[in-house]
C-alpha positions as CSV (number, residue, x, y, z in Angstrom):
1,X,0.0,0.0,0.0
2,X,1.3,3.3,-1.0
3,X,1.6,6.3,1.7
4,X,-0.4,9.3,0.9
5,X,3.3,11.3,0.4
6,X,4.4,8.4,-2.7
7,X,2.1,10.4,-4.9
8,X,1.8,14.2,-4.1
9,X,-1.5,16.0,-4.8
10,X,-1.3,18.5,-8.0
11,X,-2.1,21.4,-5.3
12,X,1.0,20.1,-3.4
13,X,3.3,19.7,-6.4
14,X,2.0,23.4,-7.4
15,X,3.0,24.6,-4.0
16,X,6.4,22.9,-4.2
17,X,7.3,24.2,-7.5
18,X,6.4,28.1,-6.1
19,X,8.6,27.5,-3.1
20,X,11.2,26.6,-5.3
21,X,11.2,29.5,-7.5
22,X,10.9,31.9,-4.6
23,X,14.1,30.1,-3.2
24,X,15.9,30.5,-6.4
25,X,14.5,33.9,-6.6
26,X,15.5,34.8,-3.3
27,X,19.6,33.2,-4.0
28,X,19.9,35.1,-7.3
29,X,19.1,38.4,-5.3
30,X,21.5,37.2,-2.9
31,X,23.9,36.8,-5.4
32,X,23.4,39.9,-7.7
33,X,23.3,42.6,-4.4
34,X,26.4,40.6,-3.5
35,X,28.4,41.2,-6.6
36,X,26.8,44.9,-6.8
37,X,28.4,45.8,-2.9
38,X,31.5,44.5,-3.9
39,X,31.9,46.4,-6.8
40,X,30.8,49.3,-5.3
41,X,33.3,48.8,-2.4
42,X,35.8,48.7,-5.0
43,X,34.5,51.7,-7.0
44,X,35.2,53.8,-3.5
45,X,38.4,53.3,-2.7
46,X,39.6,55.3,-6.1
47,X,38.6,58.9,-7.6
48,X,36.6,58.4,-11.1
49,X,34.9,60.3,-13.3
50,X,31.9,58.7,-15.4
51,X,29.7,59.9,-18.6
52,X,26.4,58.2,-18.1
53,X,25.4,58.2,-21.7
54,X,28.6,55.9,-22.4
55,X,27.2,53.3,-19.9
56,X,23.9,53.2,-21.7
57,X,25.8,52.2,-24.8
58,X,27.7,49.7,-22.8
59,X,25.0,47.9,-21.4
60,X,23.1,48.0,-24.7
61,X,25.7,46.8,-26.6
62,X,26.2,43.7,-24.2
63,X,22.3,42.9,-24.5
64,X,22.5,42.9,-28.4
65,X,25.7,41.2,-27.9
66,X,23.7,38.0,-25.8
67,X,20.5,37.8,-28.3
68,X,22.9,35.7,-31.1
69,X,23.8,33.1,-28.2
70,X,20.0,33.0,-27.2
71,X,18.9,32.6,-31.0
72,X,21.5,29.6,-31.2
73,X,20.3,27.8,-28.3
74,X,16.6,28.2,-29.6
75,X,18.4,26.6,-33.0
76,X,19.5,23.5,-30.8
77,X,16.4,22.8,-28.8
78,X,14.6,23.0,-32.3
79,X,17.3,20.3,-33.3
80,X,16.8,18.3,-30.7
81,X,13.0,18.0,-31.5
82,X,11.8,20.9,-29.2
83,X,11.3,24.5,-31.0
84,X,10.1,26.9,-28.8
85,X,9.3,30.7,-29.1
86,X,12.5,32.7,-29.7
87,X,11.2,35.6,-27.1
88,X,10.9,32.4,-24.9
89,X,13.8,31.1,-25.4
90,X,15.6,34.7,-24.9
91,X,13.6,35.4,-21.5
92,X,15.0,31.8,-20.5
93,X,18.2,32.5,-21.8
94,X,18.5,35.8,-20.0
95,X,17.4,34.8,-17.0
96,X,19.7,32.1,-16.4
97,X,22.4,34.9,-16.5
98,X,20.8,36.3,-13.6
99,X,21.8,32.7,-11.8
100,X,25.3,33.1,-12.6
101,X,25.9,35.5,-10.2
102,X,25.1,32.8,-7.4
103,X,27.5,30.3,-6.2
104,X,28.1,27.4,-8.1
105,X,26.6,26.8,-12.1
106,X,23.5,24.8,-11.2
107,X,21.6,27.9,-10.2
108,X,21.9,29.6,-13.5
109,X,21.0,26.3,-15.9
110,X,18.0,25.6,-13.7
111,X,16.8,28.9,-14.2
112,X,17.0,28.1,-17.5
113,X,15.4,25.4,-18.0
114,X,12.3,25.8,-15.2
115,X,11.6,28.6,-18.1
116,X,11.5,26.7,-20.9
117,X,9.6,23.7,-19.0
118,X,6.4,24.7,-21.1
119,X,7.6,24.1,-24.5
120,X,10.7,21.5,-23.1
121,X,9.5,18.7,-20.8
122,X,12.4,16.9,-20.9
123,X,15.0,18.0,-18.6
124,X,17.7,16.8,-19.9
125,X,17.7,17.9,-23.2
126,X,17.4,21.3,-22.2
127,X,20.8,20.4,-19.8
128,X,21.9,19.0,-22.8
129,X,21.1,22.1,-25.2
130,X,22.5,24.7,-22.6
131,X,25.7,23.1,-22.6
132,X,26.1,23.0,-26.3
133,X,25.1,26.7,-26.6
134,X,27.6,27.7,-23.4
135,X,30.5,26.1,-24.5
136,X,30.4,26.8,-27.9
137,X,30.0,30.6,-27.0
138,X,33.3,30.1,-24.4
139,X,35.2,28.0,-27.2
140,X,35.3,30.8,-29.9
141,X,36.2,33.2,-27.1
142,X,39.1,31.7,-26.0
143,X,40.1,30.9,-29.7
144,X,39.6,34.6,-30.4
145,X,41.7,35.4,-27.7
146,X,44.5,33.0,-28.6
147,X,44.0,34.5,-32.1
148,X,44.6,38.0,-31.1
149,X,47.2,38.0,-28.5
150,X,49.3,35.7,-30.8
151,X,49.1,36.9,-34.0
152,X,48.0,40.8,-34.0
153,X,48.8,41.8,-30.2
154,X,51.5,39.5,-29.9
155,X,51.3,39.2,-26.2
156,X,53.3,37.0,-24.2
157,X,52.5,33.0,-25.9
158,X,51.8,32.0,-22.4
159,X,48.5,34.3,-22.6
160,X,47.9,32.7,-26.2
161,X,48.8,29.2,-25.0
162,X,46.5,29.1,-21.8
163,X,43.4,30.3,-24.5
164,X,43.7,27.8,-26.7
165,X,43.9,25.0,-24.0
166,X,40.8,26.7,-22.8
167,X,39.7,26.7,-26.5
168,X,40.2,23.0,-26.9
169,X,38.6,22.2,-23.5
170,X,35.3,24.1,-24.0
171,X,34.7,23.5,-27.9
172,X,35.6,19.5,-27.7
173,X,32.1,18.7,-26.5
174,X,30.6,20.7,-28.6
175,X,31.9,18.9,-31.6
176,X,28.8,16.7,-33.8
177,X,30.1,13.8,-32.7
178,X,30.8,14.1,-28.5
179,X,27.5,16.8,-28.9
180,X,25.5,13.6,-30.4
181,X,26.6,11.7,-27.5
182,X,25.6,13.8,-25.0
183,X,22.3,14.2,-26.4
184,X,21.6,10.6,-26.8
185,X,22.5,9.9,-23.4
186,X,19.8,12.7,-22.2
187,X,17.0,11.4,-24.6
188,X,17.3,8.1,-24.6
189,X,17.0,8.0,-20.7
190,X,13.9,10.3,-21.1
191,X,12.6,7.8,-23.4
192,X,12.8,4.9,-21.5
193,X,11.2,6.8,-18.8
194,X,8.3,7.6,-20.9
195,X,5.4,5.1,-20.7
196,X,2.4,6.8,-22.5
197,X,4.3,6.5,-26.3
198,X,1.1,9.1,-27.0
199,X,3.0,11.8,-26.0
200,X,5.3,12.4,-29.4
201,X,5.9,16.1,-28.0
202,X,7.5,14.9,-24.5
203,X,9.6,11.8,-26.5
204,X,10.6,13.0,-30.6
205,X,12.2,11.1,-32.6
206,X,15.6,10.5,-31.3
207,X,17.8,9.3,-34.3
208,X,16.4,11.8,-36.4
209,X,16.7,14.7,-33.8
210,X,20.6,13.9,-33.4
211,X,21.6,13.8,-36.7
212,X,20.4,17.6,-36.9
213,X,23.2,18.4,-34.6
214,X,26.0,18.7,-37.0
215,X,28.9,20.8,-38.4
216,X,26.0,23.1,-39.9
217,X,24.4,23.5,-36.3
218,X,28.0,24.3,-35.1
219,X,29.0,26.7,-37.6
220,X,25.9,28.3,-36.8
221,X,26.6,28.4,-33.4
222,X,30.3,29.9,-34.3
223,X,28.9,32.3,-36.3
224,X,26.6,33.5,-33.8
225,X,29.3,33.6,-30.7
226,X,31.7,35.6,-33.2
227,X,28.9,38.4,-33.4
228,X,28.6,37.7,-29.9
229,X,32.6,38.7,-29.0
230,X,32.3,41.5,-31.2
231,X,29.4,43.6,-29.4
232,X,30.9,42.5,-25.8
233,X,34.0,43.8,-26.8
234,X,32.8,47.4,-28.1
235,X,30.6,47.0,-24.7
236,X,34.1,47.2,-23.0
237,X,35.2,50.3,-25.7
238,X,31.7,52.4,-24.3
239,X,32.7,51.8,-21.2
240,X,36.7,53.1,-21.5
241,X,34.7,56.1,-22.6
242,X,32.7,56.4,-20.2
243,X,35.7,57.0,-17.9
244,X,37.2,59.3,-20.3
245,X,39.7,57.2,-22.2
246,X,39.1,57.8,-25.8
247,X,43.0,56.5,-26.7
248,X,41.5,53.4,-28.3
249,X,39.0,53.1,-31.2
250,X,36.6,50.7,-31.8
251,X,38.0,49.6,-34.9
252,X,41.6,50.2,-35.2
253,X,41.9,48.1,-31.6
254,X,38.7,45.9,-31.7
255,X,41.5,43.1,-31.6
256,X,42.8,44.6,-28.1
257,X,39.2,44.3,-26.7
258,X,38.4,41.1,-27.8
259,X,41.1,39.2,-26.5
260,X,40.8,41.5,-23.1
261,X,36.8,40.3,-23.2
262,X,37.0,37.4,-24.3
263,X,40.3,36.2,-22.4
264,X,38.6,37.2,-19.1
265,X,35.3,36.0,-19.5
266,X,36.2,32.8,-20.8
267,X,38.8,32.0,-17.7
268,X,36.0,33.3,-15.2
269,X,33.6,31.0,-16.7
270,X,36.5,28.2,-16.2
271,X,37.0,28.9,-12.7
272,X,33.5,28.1,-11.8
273,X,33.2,31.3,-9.1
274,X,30.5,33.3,-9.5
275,X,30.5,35.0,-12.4
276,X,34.0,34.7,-12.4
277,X,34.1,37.2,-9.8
278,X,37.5,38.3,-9.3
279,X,39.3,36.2,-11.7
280,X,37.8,38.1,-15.0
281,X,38.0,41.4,-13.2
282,X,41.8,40.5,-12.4
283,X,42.8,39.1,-15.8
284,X,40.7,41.9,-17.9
285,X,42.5,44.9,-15.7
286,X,46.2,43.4,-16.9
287,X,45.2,43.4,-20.1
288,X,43.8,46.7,-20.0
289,X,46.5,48.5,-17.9
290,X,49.2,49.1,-20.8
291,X,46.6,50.6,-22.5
292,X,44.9,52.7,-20.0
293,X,46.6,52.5,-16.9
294,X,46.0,50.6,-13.5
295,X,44.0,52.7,-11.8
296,X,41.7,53.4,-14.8
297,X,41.3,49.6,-15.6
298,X,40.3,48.7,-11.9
299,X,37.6,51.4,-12.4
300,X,36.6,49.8,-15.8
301,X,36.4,46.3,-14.8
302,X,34.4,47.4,-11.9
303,X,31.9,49.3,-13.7
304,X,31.3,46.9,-16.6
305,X,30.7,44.2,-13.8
306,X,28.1,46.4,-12.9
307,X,26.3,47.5,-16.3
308,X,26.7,43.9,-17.2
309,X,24.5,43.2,-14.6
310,X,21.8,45.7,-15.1
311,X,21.7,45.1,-18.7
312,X,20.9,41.5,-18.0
313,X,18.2,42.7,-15.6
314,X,16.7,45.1,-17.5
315,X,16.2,42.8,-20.5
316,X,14.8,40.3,-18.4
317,X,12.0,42.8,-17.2
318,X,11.2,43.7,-20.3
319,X,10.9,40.1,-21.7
320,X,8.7,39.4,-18.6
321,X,6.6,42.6,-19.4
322,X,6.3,41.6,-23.0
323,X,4.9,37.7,-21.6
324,X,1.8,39.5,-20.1
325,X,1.3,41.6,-23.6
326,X,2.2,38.5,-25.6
327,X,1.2,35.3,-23.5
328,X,1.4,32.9,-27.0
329,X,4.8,33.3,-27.3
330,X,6.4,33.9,-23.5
């Protein structure tokens, strides 16, 4: 005889699912006003100087800057068998940046995919699908930065050595063939678990679906993360001008700022601490100081840490005020 707790009333199950969003809710506000008093703890021990227009560009230039990466991991769950609405997908996709800023990556993937559980029942394809998007947007960083500081920059070859290991490490899952596996491993187990075999939407087609991940899906994804480097990094140009330093154009040294972007990001995201916090601000200011000084790259790492993160906010509001204007697709 089953207890009455083996199978959990749907008013139970609805009451579980709201505490856990209000618990994830309540960590990533824990985590974002933690990473805001830091860098505001930072920001006052030095004397700076700020045009506010200049941060508006920033922070719109690193929300363009994420929709490619969004759009591609729409592009994979649609591979996999699951397309959902791209301003779904982007709301998701946004939102699980908020969770980065909270210890630990699990926060920020199951942000993610709670969003998307509408139009994505299986779990583990949208694990799957986050992964392939994530890595592949950290792969062509680090290459990009190993590109730069080798060839144009000519940095030191241990800076361009330690991005391409990075390179290798992030983009070799990402590859058709390790991708397809991952995938498989994820839907065939949500497969076997499915008993009802009327439910085509919750259990596709799983040969087919796999063989749509492929070196066309992955170029795509390429494509996409280059776009993706090239708007972060003249997010990092606004924001040298917006501390006055208009030594470097957006052109004649995009190469500078995308291996400065680029390199940081990528090892922050290795490092696993939130948000990279303190490795990427550490790594982008040494890359930045020959250019503009130490004191003015403390103050520029700082501040893009902080109109990073109100750029990601203020696209998620605005994705979650366009769900209640356009329910059908959010």
């Amino acid at each position: 005889m089953c207890s009455p707790m083996s199978n959990p009333t749907p008013s139970s199950r609805r009451a579980l699912v709201w505490i856990l969003r209000i618990a994830a809710l309540l960590l990533v506000g824990w985590g974002v006003s933690g990473s805001v008093r830091g860098a505001l703890a930072q920001l006052s021990q030095h004397e700076w100087h700020v045009h506010p227009v200049w941060l508006l560009v920033s922070g719109a230039m690193y929300g363009l800057g994420l929709v490619p990466m969004g759009w591609f991991w729409r592009r994979t769950l649609a591979a996999l068998g699951y397309p959902t609405p791209l301003l779904a997908a982007l709301r998701a996709y946004f939102l699980g940046h908020l969770g980065k800023y909270v210890p630990g990556k699990a926060v920020s993937v199951i942000l993610r995919v709670a969003a998307v559980r509408k139009w994505v029942p299986s779990m583990r394809v949208a694990l799957v699908s986050s992964l392939i998007e994530t890595l592949t947007m950290m792969a062509v960083g680090a290459l990009l930065a190993a590109v730069m500081s080798a060839f144009v920059l000519r940095l030191d070859y241990i800076v361009s050595l330690a991005a391409l290991g990075m390179a290798c490490a992030a983009g070799a899952p990402t590859l058709p063939p390790i991708a397809r596996l991952l995938a498989s491993l994820g839907l065939a187990r949500d497969r076997l678990q499915t008993d009802d075999d009327s439910s085509p939407a919750s259990s596709p087609d799983v040969a087919a679906n796999l063989q749509r991940i492929d070196y066309r899906l992955l170029a795509t994804g390429w494509c996409a993360a280059g776009v993706c480097w090239i708007l972060v990094a003249l997010s990092l140009w606004a924001t040298l001008r917006a501390v006055g330093i208009d030594s470097l154009g957006p052109l004649r040294d995009l190469p500078l700022l995308i291996a400065a972007v680029a390199f940081s990001v990528v090892a922050g995201f290795m490092s696993q601490l939130p948000a990279g916090l303190g490795v990427r601000d550490a790594l982008l200011m040494q890359l930045l100081v020959p250019a503009c000084g130490e004191a003015n790259a403390l103050v520029v790492a700082v501040l893009m840490r902080l109109v990073w993160l109100v750029s990601e906010v203020v696209v998620c509001g605005i994705l979650y005020i366009g769900a209640k204007t356009r329910p059908n697709e959010l």
